[in-house]
C-alpha positions as a Markdown table, in Angstrom:
| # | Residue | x | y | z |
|---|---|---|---|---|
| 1 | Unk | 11.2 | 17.2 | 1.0 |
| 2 | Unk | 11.1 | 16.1 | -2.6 |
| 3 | Unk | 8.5 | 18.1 | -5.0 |
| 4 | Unk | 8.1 | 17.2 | -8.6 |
| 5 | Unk | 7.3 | 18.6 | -11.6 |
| 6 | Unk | 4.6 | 17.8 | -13.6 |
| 7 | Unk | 7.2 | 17.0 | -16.6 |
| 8 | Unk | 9.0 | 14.0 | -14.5 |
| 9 | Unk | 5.2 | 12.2 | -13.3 |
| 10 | Unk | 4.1 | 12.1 | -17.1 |
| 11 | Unk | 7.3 | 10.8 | -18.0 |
| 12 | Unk | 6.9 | 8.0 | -15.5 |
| 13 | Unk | 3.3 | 7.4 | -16.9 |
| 14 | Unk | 3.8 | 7.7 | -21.0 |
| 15 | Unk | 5.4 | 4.1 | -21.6 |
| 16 | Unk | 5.7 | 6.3 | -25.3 |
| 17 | Unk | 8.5 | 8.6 | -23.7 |
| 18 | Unk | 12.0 | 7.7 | -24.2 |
| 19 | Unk | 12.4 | 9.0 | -20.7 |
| 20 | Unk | 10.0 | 6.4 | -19.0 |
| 21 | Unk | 12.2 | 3.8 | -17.9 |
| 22 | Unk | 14.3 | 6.0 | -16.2 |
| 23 | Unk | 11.9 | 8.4 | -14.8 |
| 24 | Unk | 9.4 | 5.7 | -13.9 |
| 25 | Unk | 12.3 | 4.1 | -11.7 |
| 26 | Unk | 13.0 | 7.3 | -10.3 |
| 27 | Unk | 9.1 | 8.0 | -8.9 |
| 28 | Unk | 8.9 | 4.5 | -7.7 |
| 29 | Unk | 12.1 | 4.7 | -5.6 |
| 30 | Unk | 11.1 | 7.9 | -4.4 |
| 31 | Unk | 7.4 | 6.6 | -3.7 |
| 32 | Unk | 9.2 | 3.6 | -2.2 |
| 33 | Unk | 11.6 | 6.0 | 0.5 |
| 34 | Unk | 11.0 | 7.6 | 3.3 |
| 35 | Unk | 11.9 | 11.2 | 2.5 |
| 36 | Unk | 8.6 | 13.5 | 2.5 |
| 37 | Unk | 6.8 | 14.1 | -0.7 |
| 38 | Unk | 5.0 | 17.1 | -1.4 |
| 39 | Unk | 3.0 | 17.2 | -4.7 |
| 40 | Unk | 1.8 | 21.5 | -5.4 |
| 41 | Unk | -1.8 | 21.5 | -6.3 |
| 42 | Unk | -0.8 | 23.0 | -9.1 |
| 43 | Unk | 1.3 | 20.1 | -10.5 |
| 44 | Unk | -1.4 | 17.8 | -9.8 |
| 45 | Unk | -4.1 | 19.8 | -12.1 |
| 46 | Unk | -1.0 | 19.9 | -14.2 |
| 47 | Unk | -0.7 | 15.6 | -14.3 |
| 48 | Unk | -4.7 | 15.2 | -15.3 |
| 49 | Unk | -5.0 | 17.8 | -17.9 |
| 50 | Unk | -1.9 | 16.7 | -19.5 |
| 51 | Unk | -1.9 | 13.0 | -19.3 |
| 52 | Unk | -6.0 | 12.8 | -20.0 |
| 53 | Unk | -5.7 | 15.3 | -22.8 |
| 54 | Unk | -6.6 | 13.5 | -26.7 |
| 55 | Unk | -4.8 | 15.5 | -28.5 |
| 56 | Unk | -1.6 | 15.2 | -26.4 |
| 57 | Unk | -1.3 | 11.8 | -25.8 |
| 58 | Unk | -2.3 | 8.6 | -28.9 |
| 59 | Unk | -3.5 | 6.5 | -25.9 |
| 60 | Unk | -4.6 | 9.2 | -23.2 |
| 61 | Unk | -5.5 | 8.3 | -19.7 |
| 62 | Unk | -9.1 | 8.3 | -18.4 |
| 63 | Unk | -9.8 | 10.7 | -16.1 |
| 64 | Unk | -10.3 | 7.9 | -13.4 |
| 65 | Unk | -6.9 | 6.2 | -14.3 |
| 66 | Unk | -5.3 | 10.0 | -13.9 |
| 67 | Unk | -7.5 | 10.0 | -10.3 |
| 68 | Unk | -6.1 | 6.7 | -9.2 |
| 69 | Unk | -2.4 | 7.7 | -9.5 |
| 70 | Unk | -2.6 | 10.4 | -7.6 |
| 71 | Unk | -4.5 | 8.6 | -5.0 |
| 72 | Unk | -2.2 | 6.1 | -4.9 |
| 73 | Unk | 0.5 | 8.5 | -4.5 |
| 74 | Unk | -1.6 | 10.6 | -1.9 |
| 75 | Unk | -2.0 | 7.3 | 0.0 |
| 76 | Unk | 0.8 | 7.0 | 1.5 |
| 77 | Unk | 2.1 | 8.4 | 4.4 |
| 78 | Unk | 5.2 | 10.5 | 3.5 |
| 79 | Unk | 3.0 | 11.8 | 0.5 |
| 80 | Unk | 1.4 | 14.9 | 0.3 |
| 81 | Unk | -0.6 | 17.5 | -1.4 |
| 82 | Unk | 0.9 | 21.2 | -1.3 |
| 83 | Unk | -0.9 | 24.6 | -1.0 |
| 84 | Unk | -0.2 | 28.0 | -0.8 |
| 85 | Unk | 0.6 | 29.3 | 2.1 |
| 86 | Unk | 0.7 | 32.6 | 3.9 |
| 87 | Unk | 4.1 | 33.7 | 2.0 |
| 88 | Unk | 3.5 | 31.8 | -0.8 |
| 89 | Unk | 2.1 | 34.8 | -3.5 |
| 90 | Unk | 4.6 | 37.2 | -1.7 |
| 91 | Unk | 7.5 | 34.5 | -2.7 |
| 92 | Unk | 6.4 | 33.8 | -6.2 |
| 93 | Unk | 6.0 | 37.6 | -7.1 |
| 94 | Unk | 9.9 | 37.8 | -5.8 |
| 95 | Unk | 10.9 | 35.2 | -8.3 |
| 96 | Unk | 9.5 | 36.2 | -11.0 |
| 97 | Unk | 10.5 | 39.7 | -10.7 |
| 98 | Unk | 13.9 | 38.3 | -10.0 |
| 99 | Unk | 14.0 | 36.7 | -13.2 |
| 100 | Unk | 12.9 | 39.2 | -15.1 |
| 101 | Unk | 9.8 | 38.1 | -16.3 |
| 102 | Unk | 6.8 | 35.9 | -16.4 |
| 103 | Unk | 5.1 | 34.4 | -19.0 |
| 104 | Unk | 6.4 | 30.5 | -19.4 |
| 105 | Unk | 8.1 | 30.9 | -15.7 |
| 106 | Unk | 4.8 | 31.3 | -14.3 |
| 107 | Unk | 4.4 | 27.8 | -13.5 |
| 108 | Unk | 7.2 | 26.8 | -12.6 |
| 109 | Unk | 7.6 | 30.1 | -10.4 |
| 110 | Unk | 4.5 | 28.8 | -8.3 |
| 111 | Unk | 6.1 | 25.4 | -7.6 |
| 112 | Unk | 9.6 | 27.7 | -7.0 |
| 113 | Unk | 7.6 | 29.5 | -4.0 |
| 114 | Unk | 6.0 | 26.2 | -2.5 |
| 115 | Unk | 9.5 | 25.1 | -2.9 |
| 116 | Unk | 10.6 | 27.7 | -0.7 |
| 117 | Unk | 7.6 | 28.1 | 1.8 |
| 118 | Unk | 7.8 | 24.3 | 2.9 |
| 119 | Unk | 11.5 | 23.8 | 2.5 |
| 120 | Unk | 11.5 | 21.0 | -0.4 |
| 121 | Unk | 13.9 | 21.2 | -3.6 |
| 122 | Unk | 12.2 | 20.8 | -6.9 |
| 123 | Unk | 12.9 | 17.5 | -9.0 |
| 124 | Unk | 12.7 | 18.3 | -12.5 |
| 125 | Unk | 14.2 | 18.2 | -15.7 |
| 126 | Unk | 13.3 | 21.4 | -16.8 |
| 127 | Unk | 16.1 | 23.7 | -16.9 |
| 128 | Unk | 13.9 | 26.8 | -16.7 |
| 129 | Unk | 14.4 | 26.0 | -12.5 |
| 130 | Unk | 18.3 | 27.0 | -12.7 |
| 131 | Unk | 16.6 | 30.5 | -13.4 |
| 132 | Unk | 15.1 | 30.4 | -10.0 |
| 133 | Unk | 18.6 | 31.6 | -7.6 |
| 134 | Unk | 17.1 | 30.9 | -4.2 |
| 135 | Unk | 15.8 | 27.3 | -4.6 |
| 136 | Unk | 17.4 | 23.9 | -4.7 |
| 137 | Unk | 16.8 | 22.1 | -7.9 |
| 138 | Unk | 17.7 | 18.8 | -9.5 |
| 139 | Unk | 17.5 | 16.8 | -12.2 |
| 140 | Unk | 17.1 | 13.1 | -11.0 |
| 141 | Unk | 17.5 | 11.9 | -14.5 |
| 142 | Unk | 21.2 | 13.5 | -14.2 |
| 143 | Unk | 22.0 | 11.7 | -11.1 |
């Protein structure tokens, strides 16, 4: 299972990023696969405050353009949303204590645990995940 981070789906929507083209190929080939999806709650809530937010972005999404990509993405079949689970708080408590501390890692120590809990390895270019021993990582922009 494939689960992004918020950092690679705004990418893929800010035609303003220098990362666009690439990322933007990236989520379509992986919307286009077969390999399961899971998008964290948490990464979702991430996508609409970020990519709807004025004073982030000079041409911000509406809130219903930031709806209809994720619906579009939670249409299809292979595609879906992730929640915490019953070893989910237990799992992110471990890795943030494994790293020594919390703070910015929060986040990214949430998706870490739904990472672990359902099996999936994070896509991401955010390095901060290499901090993270137990999971699998990558960086599809890399490959």
């Amino acid at each position: 299972m494939i689960i992004p981070d918020v950092n690679l789906l705004i990418y893929a929507y800010d035609q303003t990023s220098e990362l666009h083209g690439a990322t933007r190929r990236w989520w379509e080939a992986t919307l286009r696969g077969e390999e399961r999806v899971g998008i964290p709650w948490i990464v979702a809530l991430a996508f609409v405050r970020l990519t709807t937010h004025p004073m982030l972005n000079q041409n911000p999404m509406t809130v219903r353009q930031a709806r209809e990509a994720v619906e579009s993405w939670l249409l299809l079949d292979h595609v879906a949303l992730l929640a915490p689970g019953a070893i989910t708080f237990s799992c992110f408590f471990d890795l943030l204590e494994e790293a020594g501390t919390g703070g910015n890692l929060t986040t990214d120590a949430m998706i870490a645990a739904l990472a672990l809990e359902h099996g999936g390895r994070i896509h991401s270019n955010d390095r901060d995940f290499s901090r993270f021993r137990k999971i699998i990582w990558e960086n599809p922009l890399d490959l």
